[in-house]
C-alpha positions in Angstrom: -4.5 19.1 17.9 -5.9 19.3 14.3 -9.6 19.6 13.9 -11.7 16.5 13.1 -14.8 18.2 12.3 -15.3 18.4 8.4 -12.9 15.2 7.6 -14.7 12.8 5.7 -14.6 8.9 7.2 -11.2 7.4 7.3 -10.3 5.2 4.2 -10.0 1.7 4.9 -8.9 0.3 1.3 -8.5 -3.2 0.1 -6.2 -3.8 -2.5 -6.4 -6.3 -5.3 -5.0 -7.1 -8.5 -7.7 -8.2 -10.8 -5.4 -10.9 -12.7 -5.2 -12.5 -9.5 -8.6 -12.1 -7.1 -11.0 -13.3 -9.4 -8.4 -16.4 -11.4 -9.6 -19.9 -9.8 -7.6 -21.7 -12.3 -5.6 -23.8 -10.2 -2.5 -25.1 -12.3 -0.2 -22.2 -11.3 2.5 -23.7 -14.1 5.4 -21.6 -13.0 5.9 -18.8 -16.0 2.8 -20.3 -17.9 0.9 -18.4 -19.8 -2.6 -17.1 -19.6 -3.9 -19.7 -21.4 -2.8 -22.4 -18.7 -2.6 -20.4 -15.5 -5.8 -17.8 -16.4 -6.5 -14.6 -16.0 -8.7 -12.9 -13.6 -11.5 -10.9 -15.1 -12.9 -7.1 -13.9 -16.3 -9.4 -13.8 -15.1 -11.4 -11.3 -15.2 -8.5 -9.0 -19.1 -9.0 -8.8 -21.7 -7.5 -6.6 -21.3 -10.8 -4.0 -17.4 -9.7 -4.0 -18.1 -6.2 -3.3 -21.3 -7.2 -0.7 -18.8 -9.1 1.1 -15.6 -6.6 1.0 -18.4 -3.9 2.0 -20.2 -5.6 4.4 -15.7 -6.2 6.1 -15.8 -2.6 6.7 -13.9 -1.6 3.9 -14.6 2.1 1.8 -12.0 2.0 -1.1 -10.7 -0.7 -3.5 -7.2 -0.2 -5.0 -7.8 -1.8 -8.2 -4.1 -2.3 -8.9 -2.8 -3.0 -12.2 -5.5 -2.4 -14.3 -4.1 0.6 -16.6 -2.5 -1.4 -19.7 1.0 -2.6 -19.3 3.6 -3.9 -21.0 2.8 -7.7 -21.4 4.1 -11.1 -23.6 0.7 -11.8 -24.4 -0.8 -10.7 -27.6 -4.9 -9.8 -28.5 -6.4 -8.5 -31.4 -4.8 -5.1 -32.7 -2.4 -5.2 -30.1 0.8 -7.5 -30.2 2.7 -9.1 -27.8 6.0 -7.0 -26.5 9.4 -8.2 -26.9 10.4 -10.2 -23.7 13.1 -7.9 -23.5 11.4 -5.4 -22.3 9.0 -7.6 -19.7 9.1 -8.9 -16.2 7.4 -11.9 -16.3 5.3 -12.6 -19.0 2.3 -10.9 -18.0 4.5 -7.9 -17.1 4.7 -5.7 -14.7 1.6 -3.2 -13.4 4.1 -0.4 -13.0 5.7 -0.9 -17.0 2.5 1.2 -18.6 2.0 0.8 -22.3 -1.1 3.8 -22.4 -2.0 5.3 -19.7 -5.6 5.9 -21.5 -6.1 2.2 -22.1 -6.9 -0.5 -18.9 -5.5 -4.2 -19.3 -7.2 -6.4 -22.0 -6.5 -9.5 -19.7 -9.1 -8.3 -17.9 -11.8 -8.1 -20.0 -14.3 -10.8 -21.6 -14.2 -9.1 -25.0 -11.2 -7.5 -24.5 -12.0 -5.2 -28.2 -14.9 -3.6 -25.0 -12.4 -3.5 -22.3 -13.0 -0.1 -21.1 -16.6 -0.4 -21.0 -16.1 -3.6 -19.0 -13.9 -1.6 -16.6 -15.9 1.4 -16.2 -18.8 -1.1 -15.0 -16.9 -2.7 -12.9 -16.5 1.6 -11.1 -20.3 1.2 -11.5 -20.6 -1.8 -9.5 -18.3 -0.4 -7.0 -20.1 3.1 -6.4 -23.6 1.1 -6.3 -22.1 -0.8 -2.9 -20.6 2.7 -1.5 -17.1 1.1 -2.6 -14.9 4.4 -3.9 -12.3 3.7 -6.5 -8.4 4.0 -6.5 -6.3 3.2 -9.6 -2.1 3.3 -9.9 -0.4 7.0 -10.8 3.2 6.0 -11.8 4.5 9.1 -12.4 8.2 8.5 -12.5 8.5 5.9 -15.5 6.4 4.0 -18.3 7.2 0.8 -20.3 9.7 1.0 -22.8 7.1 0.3 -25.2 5.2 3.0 -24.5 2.2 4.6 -27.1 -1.5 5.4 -26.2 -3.4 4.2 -29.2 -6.5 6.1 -27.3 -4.7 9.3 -26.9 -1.5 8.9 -29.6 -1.5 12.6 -29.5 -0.3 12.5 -26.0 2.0 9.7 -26.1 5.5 10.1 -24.2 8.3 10.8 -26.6 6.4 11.6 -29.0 8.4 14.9 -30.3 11.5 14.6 -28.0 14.6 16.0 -29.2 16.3 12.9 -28.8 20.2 14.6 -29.0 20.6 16.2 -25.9 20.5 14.7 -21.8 18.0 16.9 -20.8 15.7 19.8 -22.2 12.7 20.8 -20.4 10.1 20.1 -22.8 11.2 16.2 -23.6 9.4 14.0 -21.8 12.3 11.4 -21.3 16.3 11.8 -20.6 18.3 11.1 -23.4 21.6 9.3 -22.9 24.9 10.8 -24.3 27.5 8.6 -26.1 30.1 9.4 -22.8 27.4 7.7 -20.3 29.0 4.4 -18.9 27.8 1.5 -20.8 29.7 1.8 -24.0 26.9 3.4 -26.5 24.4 2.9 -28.9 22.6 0.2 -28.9 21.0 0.1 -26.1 21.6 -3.3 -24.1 19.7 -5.0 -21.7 20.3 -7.8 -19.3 18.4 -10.2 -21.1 20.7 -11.1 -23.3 21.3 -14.8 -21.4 17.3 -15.3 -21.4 15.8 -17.4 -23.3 13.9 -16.2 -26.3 15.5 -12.9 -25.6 18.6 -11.1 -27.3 19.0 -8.3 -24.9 18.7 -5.3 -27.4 15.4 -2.9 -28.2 15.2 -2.2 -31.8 13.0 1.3 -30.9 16.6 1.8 -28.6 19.1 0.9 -31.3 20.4 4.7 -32.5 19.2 6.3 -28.9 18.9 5.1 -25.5 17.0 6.2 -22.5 17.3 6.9 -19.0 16.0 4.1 -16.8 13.2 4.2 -14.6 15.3 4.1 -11.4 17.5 6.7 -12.4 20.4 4.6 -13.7 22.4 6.3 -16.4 23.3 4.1 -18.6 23.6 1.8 -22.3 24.0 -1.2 -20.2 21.3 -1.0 -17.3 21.7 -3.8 -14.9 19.2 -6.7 -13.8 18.4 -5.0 -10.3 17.4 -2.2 -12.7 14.2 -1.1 -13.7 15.2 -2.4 -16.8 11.9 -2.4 -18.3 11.2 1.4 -17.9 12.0 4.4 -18.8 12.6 7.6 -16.4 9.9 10.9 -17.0 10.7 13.9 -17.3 9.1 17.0 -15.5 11.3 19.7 -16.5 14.5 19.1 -14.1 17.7 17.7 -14.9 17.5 14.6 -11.6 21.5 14.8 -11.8 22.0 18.9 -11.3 20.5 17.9 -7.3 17.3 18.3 -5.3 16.7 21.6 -6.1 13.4 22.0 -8.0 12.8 26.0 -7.0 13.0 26.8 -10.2 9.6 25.4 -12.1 6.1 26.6 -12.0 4.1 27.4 -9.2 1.4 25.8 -8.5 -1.4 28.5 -9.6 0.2 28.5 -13.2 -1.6 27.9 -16.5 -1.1 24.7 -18.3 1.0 26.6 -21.1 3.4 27.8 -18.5 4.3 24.5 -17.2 6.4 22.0 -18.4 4.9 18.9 -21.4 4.9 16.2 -18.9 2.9 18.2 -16.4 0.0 18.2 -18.7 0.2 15.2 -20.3 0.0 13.8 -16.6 -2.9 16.5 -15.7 -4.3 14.8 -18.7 -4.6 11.6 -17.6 -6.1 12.1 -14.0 -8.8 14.3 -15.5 -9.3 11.6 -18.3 -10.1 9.3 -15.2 -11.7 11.2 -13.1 -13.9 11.7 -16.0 -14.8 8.0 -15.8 -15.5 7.9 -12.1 -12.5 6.9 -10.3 -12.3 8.5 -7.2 -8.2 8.4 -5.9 -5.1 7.7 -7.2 -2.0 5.5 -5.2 0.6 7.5 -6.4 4.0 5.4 -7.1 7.6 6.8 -5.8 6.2 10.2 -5.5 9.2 11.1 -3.9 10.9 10.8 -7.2 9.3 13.4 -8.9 9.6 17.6 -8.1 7.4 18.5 -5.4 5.9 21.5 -7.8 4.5 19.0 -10.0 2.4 18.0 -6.9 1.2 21.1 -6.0 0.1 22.2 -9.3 -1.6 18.7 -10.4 -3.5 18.6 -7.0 -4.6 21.7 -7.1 -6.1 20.9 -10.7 -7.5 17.2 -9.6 -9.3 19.0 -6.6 -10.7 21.4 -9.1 -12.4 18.9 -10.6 -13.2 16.3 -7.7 -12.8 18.4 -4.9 -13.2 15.1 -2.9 -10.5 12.9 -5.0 -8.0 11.0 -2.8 -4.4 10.7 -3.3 -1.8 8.1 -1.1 1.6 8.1 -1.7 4.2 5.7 -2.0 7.4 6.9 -0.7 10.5 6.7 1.3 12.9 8.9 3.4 15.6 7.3 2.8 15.9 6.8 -1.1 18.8 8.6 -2.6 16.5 9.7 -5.6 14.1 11.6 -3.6 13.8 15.2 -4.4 13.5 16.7 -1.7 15.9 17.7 1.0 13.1 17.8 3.8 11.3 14.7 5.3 9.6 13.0 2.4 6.1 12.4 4.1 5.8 15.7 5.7 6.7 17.7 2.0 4.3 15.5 0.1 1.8 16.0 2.8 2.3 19.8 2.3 1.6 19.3 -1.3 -1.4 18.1 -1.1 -1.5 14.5 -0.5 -3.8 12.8 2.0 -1.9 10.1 3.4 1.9 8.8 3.0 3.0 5.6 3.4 4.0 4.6 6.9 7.1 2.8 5.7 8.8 3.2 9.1 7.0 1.4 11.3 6.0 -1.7 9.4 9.7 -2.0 9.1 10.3 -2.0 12.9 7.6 -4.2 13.5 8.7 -6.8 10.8 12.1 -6.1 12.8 10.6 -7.4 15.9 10.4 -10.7 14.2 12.9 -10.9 11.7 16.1 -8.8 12.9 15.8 -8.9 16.7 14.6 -5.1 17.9 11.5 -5.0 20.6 8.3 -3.6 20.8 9.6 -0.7 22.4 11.5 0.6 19.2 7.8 2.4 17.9 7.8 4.2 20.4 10.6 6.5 18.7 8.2 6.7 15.7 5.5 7.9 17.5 4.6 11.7 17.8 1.4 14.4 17.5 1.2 16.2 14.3 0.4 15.7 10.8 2.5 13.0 9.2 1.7 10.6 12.1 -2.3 11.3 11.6 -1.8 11.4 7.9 0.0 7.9 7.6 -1.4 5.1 5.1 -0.7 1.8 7.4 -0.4 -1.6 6.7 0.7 -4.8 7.1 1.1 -6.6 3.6 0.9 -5.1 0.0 1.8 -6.1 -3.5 5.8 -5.4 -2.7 6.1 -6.6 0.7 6.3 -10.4 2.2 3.1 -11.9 2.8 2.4 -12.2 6.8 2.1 -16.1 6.1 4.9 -16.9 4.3 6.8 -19.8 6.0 10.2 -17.8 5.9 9.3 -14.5 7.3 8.1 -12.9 9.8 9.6 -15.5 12.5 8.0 -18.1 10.5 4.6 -18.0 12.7 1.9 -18.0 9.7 -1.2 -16.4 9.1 -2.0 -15.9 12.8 1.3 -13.0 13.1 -1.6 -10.8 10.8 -3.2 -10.3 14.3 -0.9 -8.4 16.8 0.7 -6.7 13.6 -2.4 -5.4 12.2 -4.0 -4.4 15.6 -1.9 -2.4 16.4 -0.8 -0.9 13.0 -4.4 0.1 12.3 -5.8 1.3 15.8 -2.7 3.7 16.0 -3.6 6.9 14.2 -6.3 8.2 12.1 -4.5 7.8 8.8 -6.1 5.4 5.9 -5.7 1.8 6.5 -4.8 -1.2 3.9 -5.8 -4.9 4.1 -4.0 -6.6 0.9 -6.0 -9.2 -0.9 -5.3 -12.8 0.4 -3.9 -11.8 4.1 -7.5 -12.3 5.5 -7.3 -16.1 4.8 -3.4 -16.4 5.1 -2.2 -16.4 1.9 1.5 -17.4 2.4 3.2 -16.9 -1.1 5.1 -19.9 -0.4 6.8 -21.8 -3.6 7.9 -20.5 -6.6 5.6 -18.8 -9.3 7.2 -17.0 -11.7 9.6 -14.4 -12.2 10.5 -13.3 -8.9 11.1 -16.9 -8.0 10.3 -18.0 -4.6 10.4 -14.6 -2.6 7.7 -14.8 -0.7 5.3 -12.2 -2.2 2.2 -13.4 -4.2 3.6 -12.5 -7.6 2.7 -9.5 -10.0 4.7 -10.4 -12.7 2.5 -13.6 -14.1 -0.7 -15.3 -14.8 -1.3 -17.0 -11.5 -3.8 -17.7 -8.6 -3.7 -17.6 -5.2 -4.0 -21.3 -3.6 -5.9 -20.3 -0.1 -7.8 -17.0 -1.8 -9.1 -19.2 -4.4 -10.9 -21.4 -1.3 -12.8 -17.5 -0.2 -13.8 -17.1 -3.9 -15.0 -20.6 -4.0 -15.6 -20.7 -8.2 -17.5 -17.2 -8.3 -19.4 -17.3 -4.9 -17.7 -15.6 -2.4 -18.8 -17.4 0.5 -14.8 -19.0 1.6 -16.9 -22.4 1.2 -13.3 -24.1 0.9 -11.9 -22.3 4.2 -10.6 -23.8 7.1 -12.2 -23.6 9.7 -9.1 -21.3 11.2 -8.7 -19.6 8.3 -12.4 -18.3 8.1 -12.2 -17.5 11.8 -9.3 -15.0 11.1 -11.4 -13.6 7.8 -14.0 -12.9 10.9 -11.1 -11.4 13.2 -9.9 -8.6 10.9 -13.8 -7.8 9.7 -13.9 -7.2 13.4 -11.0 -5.4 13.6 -11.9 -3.2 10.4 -15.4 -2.4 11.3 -14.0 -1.3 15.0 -11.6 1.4 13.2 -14.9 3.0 12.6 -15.5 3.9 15.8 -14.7 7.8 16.8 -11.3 6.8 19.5 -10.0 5.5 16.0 -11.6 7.6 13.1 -11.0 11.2 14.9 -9.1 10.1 18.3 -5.4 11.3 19.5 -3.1 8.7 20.5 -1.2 8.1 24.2 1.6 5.3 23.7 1.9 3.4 27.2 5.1 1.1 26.6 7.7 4.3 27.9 5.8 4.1 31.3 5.6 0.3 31.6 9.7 -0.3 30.6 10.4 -1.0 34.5 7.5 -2.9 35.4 8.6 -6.4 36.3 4.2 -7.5 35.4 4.9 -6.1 31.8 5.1 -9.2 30.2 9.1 -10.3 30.5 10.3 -13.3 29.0 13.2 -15.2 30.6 15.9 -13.1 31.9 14.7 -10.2 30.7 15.4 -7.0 32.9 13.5 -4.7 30.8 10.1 -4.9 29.6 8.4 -4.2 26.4 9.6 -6.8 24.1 6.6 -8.4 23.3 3.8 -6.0 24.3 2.7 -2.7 23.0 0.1 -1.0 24.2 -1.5 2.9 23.8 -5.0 4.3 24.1 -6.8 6.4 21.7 -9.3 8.7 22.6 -11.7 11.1 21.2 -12.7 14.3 22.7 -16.2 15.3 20.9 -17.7 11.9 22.0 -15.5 10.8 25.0 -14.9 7.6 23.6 -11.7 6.1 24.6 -9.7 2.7 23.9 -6.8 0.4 25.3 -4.7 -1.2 22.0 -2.5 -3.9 23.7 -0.8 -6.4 21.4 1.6 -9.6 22.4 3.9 -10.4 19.6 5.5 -13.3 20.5 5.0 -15.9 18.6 5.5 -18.8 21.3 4.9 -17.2 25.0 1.8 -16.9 26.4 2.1 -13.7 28.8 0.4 -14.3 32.2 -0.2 -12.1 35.1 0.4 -9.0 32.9 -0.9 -5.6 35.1 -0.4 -2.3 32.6 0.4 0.7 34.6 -1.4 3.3 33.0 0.4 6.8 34.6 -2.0 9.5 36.2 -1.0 11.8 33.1 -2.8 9.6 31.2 -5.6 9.1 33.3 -5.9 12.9 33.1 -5.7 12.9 29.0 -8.7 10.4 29.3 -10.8 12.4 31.7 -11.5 9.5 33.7 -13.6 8.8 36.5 -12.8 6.9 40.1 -14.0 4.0 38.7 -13.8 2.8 35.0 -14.9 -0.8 33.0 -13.0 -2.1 30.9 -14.3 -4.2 28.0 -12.9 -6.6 25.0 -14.4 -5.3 22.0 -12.3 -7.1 19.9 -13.0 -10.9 20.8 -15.8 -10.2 23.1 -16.2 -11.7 26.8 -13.7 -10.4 28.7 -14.4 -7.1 31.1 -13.1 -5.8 34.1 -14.1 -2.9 36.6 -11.0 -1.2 38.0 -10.5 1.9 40.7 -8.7 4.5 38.3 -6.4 5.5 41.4 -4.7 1.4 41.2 -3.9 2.2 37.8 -0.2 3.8 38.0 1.1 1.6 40.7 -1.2 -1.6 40.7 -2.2 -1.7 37.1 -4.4 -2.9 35.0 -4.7 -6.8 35.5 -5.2 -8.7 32.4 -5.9 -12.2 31.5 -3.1 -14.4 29.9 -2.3 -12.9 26.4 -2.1 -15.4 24.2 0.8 -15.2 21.5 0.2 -13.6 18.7 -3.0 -11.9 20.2 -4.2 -8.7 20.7 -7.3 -6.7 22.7 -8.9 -3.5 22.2 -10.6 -2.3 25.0 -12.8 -0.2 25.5 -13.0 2.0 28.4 -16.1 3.4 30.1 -17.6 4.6 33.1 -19.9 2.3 34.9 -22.9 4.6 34.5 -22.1 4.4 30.6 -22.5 0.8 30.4 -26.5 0.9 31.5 
């Protein structure tokens, strides 16, 4: 078991994209601009915002979005892009125009918008908040240039003849790549106000973000982007043995390397305290070693997440994806796995039982970022997903996601009010995610914000009670069975007991329920997570055999009580011995319901 002693709290982050948490402009014109639709502000994210986010339990915002991007609207100094090269018209967060410079949407006087941002950091350290921004390693806006920095800008000195040389920061193509040559063409041509070329890609074109190879990149490409490059040719394979170690000196390395050194010092310099790192398992694990190394150097407590999955094609690595970028450096990797099973559970028939295969001691399941909604995911709410149940699926799905290791957790702005995404907003149409693409707000958020105060004044009454249900859940994750404790999954020793919560004609049980303790062996604290998924049966009689191996693991007593900590009023004082056969009896789980119990002896409870 890995030691607990010196590891700081466990990050519980809230992510939010300024356009949208502070906008309470409520026209939402579909593709309007900001003028119509608004424009959240980094002073919308005032001390009552923070108070309240604070007082929720949460240690880290992800400000996402805010390093400037490629956008269709224009300010002083700085012109509007061609739509060409845009996602929507406020553009995407993950097309960066200078990764120096922060979005002038977000400022009042946007000719002051990094001042504006860098009191916003202020405003978050004074409320104990610590700071993640976006790391997009892999790809920048087509448009790129740092006016701030324009003696670091990407491209700027490429030998633009050749595929690939180490030193260029971008893959060239060649006249024999599929898409018919020079010029460039994208698939805009069809849009309106668009002609599908890029005048900067009329003699040369450039690898897109996403890998793709070619003069004609295709809508489901990252179109808008172009591919980095960190000194290995992506189509020779995944083996990246061949660049610098991690102890080598920034003239040793190759130009990318420490431009991108560059900008997490430049940063860190101005008080941001992590980084949620995009696709890092598109870029050579070296680069992560050596740029961790140097960011610890500085901030020997800077935090880094990454985004990544196993099963991408494009990752370089031949080894598990989480473990290799935990080796690196990282702190946490997202748990991509088991969201998907337990959006399965709902969506594409599997049971409750199918964690369990995901669940295991070591590293990469203690290291795991969790979570139930973020910017690229459906929202929980959203009439046409997750079985269609609404804003009350968050609670089963989030219990048991967060209690489970002791891995960061992430609450995504809007899914504590039961923001559904539903309608269509922009350019990703009606998809059920709250869009990042345009000027927009969110229609139940906007009711929490309540013009500026914070208060969720223009909640329901059920939408403020489950605002109160995950500040309980958050502030529970605190405690040391969930900050420090190991984890004992219960659903393999339940699967032939008939009082397991079947359904029907079920022969088998775990389905609906999941359950698994956590406990923590310093303090002795230990927990019971039990979740019901369904979204229609209420699950009576329910008696959870909890095996004498387990009863061992928890160094429990003859007698133990056992106590709702999550909606309080509920206990129960059982004879440890009835646990494997008899079971623990439970009242009727509601659907879409969970518990966390805590378990104690008797004499613990004076």
């Amino acid at each position: 078991m890995e030691s607990q002693a010196s590891s700081p709290p466990r990050p519980v982050i809230y992510q939010l994209l300024p356009r949208l948490f502070g906008n309470t402009v409520e026209t939402r014109q579909v593709n309007g601009p900001i003028e119509v639709n608004g424009c959240g502000k980094f002073s919308d994210i005032s001390e009552a915002a923070l108070i309240s986010l604070r007082e929720m339990g949460f240690t880290h915002l992800w400000l996402t979005g805010v390093l400037e991007q490629a956008s269709g609207t224009s300010w002083p100094g700085r012109p509007a892009d061609t739509p060409d090269v845009l996602k929507g018209i406020a553009g995407s967060p993950y097309a960066i125009k200078d990764y120096f410079d922060v979005c002038p949407d977000y400022a009042e006087d946007p000719e002051k918008r990094l001042a504006e941002f860098q009191a916003l950091v202020d405003r978050c350290h004074a409320q104990y908040l610590k700071v993640i921004i976006d790391f997009v390693p892999n790809h920048v806006a087509r448009s790129y240039h740092s006016d701030v920095k324009p003696e670091l800008s990407f491209g700027s000195g490429d030998n633009t003849d050749v595929f690939f040389q180490r030193d260029n920061h971008f893959y060239y193509l060649r006249r024999s790549d599929p898409g018919g040559g020079a010029p460039l063409k994208l698939p805009t041509a069809e849009t309106a106000g668009c002609s599908g070329l890029f005048e900067a890609e009329a003699e040369f074109g450039r690898v897109t973000g996403n890998n793709s190879v070619s003069w004609s990149p295709s809508i489901h490409d990252w179109y808008e982007t172009v591919k980095l490059n960190y000194g290995h040719d992506f189509t020779s394979g995944r083996d990246t043995t061949h660049l610098p170690a991690s102890d080598s000196s920034p003239e040793d390395v190759p130009r990318t390397w420490r431009t991108m050194d560059a900008i997490l010092a430049y940063w860190q310099h101005h008080g941001v305290d992590g980084f949620r790192v995009d696709m890092a398992h598109m870029i050579p694990m070296e680069f992560w070693r050596w740029v961790i190394r140097r960011a610890r150097a500085r901030n020997s407590s800077v935090f880094f997440s990454a985004e990544a999955y196993d099963n991408d094609p494009a990752k370089l690595s031949e080894e598990h994806v989480m473990d290799v970028l935990l080796g690196t450096g990282f702190d946490a990797v997202y748990d991509d796995p088991i969201y998907d099973v337990l959006e399965g559970i709902y969506d594409s028939g599997k049971w409750a039982n199918d964690i369990d295969t995901l669940t295991f001691t070591g590293s990469r399941f203690h290291h795991s970022l969790r979570y139930a909604e973020n910017h690229d995911e459906v929202r929980l709410a959203s009439p046409k997903e997750w079985g269609g149940w609404g804003m009350r699926v968050g609670r089963p799905v989030s219990a048991v996601l967060f209690g489970m290791g002791r891995g960061p957790i992430m609450l995504y702005s809007g899914q504590e009010v039961g923001e559904p995404a539903a309608g269509e907003e922009g350019f990703g149409g009606d998809d059920a995610r709250t869009t990042i693409f345009d000027y927009w707000s969110m229609p139940e958020f906007t009711k929490w914000v309540n013009g500026g105060r914070y208060d969720g004044g223009r909640l329901s009454e059920e939408q403020m009670d489950l605002r109160e249900w995950y500040g309980r859940l958050l502030r529970l994750m605190h405690e040391p069975a969930f900050e420090r404790g190991d984890f004992y999954g219960l659903n393999h020793a339940n699967k032939e007991n008939p009082g397991y919560g079947r359904v029907g004609d079920e022969t088998a049980s775990g389905h609906w329920l999941y359950a698994y303790l956590r406990r923590d062996a310093e303090s002795g604290q230990a927990f019971l997570v039990i979740a019901n998924f369904s979204g229609s049966e209420s699950l009576s009689g329910v008696r959870l055999q909890i095996p004498w191996n387990a009863l061992e693991w928890l160094q429990a007593g003859p007698c133990l009580v056992c106590m709702n900590r999550l909606d309080p009023g509920w206990s129960q004082e059982v004879e440890a011995a009835s646990l494997p056969t008899d079971g623990l009896p439970l009242p009727t789980l509601e659907p879409l319901s969970a518990m966390l119990i805590e378990i104690r002896a008797p004499e613990a409870i004076a």
